[in-house]
Biopython code that builds the backbone (N, CA, C, O; Angstrom):
import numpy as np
from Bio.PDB.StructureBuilder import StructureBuilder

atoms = [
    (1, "UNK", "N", (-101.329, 128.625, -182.132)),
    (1, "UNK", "CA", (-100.372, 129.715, -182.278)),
    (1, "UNK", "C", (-100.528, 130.701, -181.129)),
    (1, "UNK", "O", (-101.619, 131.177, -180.815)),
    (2, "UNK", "N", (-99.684, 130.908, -180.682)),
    (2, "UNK", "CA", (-99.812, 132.042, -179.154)),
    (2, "UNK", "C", (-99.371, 133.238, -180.271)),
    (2, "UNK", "O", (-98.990, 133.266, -181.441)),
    (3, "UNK", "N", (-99.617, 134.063, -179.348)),
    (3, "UNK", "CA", (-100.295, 135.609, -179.988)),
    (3, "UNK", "C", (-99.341, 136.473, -178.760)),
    (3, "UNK", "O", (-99.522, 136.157, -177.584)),
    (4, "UNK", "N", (-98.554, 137.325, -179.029)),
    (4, "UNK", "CA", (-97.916, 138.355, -178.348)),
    (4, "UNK", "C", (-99.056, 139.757, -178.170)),
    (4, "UNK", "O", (-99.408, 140.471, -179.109)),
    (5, "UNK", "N", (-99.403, 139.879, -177.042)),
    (5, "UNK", "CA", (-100.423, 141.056, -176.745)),
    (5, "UNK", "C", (-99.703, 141.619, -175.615)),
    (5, "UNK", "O", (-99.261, 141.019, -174.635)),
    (6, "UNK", "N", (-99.616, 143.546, -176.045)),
    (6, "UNK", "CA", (-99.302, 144.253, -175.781)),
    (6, "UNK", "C", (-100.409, 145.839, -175.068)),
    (6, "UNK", "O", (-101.418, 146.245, -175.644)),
    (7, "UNK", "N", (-99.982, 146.299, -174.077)),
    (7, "UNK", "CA", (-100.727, 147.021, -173.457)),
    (7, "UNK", "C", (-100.806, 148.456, -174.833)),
    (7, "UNK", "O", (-99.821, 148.656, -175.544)),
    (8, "UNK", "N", (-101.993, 149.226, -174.975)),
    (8, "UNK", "CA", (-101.866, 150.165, -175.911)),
    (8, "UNK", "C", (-102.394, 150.978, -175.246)),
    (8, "UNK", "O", (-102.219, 152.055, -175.817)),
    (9, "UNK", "N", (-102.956, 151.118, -174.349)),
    (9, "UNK", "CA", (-103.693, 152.825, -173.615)),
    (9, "UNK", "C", (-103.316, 152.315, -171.712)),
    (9, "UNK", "O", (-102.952, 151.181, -171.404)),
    (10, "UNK", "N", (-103.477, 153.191, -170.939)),
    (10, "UNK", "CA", (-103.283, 153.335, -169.612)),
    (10, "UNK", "C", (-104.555, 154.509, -169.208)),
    (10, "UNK", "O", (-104.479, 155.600, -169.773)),
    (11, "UNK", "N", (-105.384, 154.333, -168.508)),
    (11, "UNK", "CA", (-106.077, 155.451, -168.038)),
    (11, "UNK", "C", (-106.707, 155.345, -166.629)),
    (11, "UNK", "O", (-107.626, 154.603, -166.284)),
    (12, "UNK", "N", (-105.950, 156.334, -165.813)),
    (12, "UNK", "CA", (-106.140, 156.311, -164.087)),
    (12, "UNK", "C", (-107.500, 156.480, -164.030)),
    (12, "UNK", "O", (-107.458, 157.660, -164.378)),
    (13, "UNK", "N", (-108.804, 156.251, -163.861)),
    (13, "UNK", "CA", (-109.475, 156.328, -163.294)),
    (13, "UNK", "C", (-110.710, 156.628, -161.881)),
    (13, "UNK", "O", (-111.830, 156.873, -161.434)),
    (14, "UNK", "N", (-109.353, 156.353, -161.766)),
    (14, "UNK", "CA", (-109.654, 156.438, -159.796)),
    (14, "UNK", "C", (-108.607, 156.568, -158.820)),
    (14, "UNK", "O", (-107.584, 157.068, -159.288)),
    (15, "UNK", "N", (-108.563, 156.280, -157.658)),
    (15, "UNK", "CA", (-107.150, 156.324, -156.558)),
    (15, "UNK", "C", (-105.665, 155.438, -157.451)),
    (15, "UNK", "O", (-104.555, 155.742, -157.887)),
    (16, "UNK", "N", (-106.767, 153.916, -157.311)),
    (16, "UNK", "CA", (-105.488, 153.375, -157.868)),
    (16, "UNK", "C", (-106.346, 152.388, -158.910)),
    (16, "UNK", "O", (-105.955, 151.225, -159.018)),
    (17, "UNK", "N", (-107.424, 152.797, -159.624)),
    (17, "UNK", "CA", (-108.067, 151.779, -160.727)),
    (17, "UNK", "C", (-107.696, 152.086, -162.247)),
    (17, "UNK", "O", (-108.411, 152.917, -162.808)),
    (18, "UNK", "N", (-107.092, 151.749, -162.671)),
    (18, "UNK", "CA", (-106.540, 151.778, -164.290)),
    (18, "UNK", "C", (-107.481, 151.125, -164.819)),
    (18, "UNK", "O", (-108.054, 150.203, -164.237)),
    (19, "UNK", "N", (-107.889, 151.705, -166.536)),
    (19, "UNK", "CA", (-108.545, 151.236, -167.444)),
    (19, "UNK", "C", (-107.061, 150.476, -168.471)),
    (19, "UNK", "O", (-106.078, 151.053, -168.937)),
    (20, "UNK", "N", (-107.337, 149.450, -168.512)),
    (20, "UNK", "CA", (-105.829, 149.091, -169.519)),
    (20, "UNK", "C", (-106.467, 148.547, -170.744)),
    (20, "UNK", "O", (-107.303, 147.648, -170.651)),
    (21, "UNK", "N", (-106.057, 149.128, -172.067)),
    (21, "UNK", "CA", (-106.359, 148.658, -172.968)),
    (21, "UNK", "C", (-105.385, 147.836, -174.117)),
    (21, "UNK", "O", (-104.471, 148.403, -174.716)),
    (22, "UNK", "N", (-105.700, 146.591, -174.287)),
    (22, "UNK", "CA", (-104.660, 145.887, -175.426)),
    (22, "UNK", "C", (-104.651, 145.563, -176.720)),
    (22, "UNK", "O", (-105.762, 145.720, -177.226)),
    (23, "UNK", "N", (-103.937, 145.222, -177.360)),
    (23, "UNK", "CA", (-103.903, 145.708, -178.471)),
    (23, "UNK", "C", (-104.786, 144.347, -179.309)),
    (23, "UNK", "O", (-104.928, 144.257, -180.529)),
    (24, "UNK", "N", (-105.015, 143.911, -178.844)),
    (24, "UNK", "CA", (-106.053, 142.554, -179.326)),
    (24, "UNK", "C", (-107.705, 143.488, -178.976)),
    (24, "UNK", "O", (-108.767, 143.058, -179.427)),
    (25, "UNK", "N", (-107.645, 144.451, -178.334)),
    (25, "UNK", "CA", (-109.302, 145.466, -178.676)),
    (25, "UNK", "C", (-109.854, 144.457, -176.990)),
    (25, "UNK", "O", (-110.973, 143.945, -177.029)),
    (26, "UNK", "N", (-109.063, 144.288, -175.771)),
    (26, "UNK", "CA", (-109.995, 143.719, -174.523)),
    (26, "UNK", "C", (-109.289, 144.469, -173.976)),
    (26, "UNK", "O", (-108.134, 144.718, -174.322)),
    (27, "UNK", "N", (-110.020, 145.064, -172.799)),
    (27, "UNK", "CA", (-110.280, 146.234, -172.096)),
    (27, "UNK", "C", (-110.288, 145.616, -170.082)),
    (27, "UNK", "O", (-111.044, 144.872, -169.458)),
    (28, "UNK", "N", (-109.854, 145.892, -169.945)),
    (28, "UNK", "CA", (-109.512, 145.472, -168.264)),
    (28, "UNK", "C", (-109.337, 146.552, -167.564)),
    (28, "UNK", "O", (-108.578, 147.451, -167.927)),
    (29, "UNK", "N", (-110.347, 146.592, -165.969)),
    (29, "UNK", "CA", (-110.145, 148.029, -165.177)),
    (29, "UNK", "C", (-109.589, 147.102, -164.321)),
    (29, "UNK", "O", (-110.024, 145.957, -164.196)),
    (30, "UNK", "N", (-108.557, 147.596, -163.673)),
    (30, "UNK", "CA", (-107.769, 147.013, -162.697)),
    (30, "UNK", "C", (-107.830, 147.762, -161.468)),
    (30, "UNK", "O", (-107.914, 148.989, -161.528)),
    (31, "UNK", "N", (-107.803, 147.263, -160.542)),
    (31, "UNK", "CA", (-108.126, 147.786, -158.892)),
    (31, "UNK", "C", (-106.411, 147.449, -158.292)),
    (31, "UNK", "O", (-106.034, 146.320, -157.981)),
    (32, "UNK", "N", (-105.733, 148.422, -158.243)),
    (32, "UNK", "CA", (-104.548, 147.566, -157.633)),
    (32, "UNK", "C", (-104.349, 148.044, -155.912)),
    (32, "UNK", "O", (-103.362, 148.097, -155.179)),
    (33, "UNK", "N", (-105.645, 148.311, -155.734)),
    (33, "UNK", "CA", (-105.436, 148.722, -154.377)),
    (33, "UNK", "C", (-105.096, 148.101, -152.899)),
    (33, "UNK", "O", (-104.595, 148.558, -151.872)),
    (34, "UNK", "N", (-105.690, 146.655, -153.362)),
    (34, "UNK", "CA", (-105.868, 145.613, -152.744)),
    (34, "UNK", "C", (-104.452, 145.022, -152.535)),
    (34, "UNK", "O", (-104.008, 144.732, -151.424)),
    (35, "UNK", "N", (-103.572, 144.822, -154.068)),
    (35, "UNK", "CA", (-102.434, 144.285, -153.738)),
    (35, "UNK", "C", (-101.634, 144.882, -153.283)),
    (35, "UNK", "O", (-100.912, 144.256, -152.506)),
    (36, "UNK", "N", (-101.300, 146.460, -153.508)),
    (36, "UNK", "CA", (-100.648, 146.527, -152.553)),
    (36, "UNK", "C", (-100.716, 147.302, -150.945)),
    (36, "UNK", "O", (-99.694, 147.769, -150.441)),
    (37, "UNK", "N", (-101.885, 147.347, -150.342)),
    (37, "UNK", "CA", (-102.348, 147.414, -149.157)),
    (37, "UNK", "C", (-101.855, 146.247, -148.547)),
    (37, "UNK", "O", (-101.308, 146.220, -147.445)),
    (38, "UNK", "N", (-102.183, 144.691, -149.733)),
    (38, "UNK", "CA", (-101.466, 143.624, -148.654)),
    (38, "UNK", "C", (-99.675, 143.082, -148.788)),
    (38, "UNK", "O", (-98.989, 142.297, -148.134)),
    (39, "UNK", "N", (-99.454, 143.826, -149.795)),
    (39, "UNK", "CA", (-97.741, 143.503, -149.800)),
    (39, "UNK", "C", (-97.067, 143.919, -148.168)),
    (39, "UNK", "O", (-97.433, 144.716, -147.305)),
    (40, "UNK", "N", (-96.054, 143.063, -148.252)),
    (40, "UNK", "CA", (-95.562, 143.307, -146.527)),
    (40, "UNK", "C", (-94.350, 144.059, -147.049)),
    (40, "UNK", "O", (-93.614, 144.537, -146.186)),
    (41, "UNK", "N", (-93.968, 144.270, -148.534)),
    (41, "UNK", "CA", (-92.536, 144.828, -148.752)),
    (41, "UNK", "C", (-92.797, 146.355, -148.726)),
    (41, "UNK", "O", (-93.758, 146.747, -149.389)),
    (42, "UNK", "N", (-92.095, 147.226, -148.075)),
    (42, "UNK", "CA", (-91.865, 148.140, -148.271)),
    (42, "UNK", "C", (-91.594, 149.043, -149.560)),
    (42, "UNK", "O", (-91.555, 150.272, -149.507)),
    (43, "UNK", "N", (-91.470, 148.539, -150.345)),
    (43, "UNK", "CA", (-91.056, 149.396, -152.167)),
    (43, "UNK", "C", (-92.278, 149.400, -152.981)),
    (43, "UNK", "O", (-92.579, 150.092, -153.954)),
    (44, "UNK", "N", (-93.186, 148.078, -152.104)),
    (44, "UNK", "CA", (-94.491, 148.087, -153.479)),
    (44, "UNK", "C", (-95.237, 149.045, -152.264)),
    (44, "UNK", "O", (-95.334, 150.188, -152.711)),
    (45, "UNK", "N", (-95.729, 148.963, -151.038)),
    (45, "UNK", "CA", (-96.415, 149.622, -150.357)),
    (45, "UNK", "C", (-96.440, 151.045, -150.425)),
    (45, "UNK", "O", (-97.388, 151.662, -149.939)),
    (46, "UNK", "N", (-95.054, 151.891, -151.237)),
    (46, "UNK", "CA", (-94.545, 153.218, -151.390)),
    (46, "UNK", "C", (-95.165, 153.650, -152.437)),
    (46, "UNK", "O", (-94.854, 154.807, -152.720)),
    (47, "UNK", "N", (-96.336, 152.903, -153.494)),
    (47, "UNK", "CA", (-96.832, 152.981, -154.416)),
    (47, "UNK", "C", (-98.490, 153.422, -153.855)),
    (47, "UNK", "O", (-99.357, 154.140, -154.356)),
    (48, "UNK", "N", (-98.436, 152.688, -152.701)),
    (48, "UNK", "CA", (-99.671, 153.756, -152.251)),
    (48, "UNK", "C", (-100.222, 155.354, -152.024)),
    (48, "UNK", "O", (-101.367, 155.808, -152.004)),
    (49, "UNK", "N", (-98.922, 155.986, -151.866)),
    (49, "UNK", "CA", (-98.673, 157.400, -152.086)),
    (49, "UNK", "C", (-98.900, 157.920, -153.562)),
    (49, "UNK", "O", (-97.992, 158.132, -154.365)),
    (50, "UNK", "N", (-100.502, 158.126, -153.840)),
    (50, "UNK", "CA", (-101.267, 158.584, -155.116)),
    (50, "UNK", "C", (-100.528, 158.936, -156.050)),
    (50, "UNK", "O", (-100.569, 158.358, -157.136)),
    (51, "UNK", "N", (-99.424, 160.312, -155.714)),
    (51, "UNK", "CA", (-98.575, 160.456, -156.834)),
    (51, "UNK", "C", (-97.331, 159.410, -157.698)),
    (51, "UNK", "O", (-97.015, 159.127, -158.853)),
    (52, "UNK", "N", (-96.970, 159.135, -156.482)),
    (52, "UNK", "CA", (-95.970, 157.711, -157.209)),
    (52, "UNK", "C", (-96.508, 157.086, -157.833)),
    (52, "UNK", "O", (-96.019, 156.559, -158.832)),
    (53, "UNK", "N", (-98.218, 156.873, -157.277)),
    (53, "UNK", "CA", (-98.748, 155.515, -158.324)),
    (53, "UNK", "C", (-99.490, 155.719, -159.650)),
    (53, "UNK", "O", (-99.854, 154.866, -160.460)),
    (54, "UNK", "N", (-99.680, 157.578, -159.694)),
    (54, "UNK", "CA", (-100.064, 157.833, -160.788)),
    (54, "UNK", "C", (-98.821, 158.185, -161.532)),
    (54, "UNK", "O", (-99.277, 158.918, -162.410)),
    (55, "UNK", "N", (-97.431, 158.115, -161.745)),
    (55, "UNK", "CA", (-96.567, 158.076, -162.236)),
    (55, "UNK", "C", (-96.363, 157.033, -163.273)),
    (55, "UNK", "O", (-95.373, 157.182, -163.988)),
    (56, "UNK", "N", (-96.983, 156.198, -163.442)),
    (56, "UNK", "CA", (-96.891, 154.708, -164.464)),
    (56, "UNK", "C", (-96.562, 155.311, -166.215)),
    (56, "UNK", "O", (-96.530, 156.499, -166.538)),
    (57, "UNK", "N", (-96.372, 154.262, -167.034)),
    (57, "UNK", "CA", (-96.146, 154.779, -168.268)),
    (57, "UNK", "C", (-96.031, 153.055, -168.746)),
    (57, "UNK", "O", (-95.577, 152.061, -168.180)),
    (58, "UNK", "N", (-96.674, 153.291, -170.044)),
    (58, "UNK", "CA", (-96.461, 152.104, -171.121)),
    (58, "UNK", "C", (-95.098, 152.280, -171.690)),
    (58, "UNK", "O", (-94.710, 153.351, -172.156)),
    (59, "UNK", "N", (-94.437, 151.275, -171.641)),
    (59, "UNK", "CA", (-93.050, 150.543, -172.320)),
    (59, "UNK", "C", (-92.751, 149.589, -172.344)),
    (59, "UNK", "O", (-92.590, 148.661, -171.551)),
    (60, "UNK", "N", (-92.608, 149.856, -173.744)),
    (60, "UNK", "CA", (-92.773, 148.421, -174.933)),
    (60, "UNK", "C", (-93.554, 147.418, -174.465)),
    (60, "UNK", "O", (-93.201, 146.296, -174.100)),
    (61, "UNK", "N", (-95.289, 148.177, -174.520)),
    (61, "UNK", "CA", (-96.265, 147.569, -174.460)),
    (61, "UNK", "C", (-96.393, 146.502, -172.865)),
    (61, "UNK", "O", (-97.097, 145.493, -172.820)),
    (62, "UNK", "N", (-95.757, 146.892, -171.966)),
    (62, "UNK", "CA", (-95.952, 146.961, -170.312)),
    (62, "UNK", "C", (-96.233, 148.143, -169.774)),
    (62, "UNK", "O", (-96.031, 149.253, -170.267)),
    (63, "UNK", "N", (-96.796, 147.820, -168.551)),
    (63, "UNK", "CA", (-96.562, 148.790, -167.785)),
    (63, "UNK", "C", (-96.220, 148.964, -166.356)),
    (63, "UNK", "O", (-96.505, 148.385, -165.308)),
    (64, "UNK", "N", (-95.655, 149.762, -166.633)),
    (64, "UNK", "CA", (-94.178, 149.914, -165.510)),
    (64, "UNK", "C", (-94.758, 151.434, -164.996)),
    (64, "UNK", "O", (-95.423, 152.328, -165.518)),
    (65, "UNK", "N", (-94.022, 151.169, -163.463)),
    (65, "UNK", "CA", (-93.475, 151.982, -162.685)),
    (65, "UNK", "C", (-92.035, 152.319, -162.317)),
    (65, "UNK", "O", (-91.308, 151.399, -161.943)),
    (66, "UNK", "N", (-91.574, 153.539, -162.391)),
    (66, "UNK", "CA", (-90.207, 153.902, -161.871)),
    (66, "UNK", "C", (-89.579, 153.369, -162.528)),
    (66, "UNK", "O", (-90.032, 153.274, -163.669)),
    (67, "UNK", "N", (-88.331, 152.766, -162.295)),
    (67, "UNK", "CA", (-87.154, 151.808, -163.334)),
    (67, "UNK", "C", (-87.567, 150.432, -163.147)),
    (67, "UNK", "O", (-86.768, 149.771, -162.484)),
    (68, "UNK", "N", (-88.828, 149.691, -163.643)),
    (68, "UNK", "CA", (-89.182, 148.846, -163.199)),
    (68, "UNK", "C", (-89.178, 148.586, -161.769)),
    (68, "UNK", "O", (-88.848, 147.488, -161.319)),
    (69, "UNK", "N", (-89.491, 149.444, -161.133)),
    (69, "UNK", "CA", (-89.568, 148.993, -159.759)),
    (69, "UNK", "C", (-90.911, 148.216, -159.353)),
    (69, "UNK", "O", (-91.064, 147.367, -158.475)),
    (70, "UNK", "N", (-91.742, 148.705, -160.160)),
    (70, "UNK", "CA", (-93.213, 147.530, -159.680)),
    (70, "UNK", "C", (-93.713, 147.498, -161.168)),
    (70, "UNK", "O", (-94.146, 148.582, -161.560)),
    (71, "UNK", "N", (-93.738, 146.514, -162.031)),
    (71, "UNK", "CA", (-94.537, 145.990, -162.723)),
    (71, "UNK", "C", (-95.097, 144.518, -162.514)),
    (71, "UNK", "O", (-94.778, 143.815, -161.555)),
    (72, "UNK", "N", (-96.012, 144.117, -163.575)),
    (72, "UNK", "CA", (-96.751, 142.658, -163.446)),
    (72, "UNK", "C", (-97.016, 142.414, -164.436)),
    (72, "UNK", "O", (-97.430, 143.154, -165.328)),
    (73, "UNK", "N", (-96.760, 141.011, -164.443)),
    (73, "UNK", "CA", (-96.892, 139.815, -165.581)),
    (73, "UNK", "C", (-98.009, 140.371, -166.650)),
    (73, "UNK", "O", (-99.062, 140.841, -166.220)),
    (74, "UNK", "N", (-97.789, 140.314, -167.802)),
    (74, "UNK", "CA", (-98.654, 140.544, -168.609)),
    (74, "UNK", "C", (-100.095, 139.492, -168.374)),
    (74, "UNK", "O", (-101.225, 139.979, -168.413)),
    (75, "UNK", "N", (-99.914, 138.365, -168.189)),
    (75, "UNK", "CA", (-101.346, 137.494, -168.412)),
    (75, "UNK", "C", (-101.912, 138.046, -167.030)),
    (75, "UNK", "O", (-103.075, 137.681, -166.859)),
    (76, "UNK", "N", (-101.441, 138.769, -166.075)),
    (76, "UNK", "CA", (-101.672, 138.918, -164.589)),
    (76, "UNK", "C", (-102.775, 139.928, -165.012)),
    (76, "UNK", "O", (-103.915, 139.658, -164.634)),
    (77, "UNK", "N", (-102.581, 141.096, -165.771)),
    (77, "UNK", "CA", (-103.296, 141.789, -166.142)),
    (77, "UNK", "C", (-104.193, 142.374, -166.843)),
    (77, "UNK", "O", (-104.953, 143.314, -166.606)),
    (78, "UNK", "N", (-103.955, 141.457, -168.081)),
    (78, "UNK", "CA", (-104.819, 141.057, -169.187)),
    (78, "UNK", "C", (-106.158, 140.187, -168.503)),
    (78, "UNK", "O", (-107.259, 140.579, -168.890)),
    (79, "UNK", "N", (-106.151, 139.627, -168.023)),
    (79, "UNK", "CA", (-106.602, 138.572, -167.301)),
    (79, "UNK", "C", (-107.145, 138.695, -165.569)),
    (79, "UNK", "O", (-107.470, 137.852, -164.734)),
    (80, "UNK", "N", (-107.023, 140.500, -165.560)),
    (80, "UNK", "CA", (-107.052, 140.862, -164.095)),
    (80, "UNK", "C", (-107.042, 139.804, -163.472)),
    (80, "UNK", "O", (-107.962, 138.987, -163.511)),
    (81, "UNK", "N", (-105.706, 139.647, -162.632)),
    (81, "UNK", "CA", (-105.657, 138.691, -162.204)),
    (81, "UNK", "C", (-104.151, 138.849, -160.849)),
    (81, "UNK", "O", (-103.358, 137.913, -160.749)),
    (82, "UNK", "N", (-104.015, 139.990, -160.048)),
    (82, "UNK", "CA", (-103.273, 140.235, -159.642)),
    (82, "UNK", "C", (-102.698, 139.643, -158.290)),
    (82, "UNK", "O", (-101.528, 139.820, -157.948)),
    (83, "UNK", "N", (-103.582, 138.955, -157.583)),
    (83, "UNK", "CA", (-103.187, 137.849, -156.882)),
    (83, "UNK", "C", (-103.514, 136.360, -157.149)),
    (83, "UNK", "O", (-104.313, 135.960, -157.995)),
    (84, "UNK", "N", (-102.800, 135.619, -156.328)),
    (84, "UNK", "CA", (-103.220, 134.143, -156.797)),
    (84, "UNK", "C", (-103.516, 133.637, -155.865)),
    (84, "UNK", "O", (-103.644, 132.424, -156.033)),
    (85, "UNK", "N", (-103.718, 133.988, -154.829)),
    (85, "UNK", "CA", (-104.383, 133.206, -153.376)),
    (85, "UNK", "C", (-103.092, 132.271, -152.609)),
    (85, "UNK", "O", (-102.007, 132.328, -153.188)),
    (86, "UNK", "N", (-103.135, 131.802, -151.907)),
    (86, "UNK", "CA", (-102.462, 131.577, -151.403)),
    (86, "UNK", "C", (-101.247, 130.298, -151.830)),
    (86, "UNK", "O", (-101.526, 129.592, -152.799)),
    (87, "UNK", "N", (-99.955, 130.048, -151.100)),
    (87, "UNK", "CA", (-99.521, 129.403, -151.848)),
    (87, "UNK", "C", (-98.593, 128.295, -150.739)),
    (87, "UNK", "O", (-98.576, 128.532, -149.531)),
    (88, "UNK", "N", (-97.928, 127.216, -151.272)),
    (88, "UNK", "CA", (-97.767, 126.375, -150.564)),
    (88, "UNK", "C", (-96.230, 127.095, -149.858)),
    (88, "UNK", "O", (-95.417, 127.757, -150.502)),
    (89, "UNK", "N", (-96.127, 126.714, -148.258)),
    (89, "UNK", "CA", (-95.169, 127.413, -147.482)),
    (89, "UNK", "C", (-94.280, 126.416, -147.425)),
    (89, "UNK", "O", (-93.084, 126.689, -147.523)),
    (90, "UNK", "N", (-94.666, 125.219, -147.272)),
    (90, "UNK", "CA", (-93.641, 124.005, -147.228)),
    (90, "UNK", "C", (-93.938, 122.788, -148.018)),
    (90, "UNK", "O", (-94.946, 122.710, -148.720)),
    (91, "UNK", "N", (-93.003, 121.772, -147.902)),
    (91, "UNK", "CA", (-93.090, 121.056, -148.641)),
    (91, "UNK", "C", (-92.938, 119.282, -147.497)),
    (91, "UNK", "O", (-92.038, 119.045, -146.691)),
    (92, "UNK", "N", (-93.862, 118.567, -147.767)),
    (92, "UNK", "CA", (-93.617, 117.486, -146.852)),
    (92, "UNK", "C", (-92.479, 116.877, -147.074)),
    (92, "UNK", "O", (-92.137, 115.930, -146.366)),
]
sb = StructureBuilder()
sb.init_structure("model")
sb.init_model(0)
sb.init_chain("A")
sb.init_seg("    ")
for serial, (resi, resn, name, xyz) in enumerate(atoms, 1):
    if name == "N":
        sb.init_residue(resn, " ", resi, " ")
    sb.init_atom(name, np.array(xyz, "f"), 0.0, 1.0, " ", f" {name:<3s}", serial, name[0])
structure = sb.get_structure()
C-alpha cells in the first residue's frame, strides 16, 4: 500500500538549510544551496537572494516558492535527494 506523505513544519535554519518535517514523524535538513548555485536557469538562481529564498510556505503539504515558481518532487525531499547526478545527453 503506498502511503501519501505530506510536508507538516518548514524551518530555515541557515542561509539556505531547511529543517522539513513530515507527517509520517521523519525529519530531513535540506541544504539547497548546492542546487541552485549549479542551475544554469536564471529563475531558480534568483532564489539565491536570501530573502526570496526565505519566502517559502507549505501548501497542501508541499513546499513552494512564489506561484510555484521553484518547488521539488516530494520523494526528492523526503529522501533529501535534490540532485540525481548526471544524466544521459544522447541517445545512440
Amino acid at each position: 500500500m503506498n502511503q501519501v506523505v505530506n510536508i507538516c513544519s518548514a524551518e530555515q535554519i541557515d542561509s539556505y538549510l531547511l529543517r522539513l518535517k513530515f507527517d509520517d514523524g521523519k525529519e530531513q535538513i535540506i541544504d539547497f544551496k548546492g542546487f541552485l548555485m549549479r542551475s544554469p536557469h536564471p529563475d531558480i538562481r534568483a532564489y539565491l537572494d536570501s530573502a526570496k529564498f526565505s519566502d517559502y510556505r507549505i501548501e497542501y503539504g508541499e513546499l513552494v516558492w512564489g506561484d510555484y515558481e521553484l518547488c521539488f518532487p516530494m520523494i526528492d525531499l523526503y529522501m533529501n535527494r535534490l540532485e540525481h547526478g548526471t544524466y544521459i545527453e544522447s541517445a545512440a
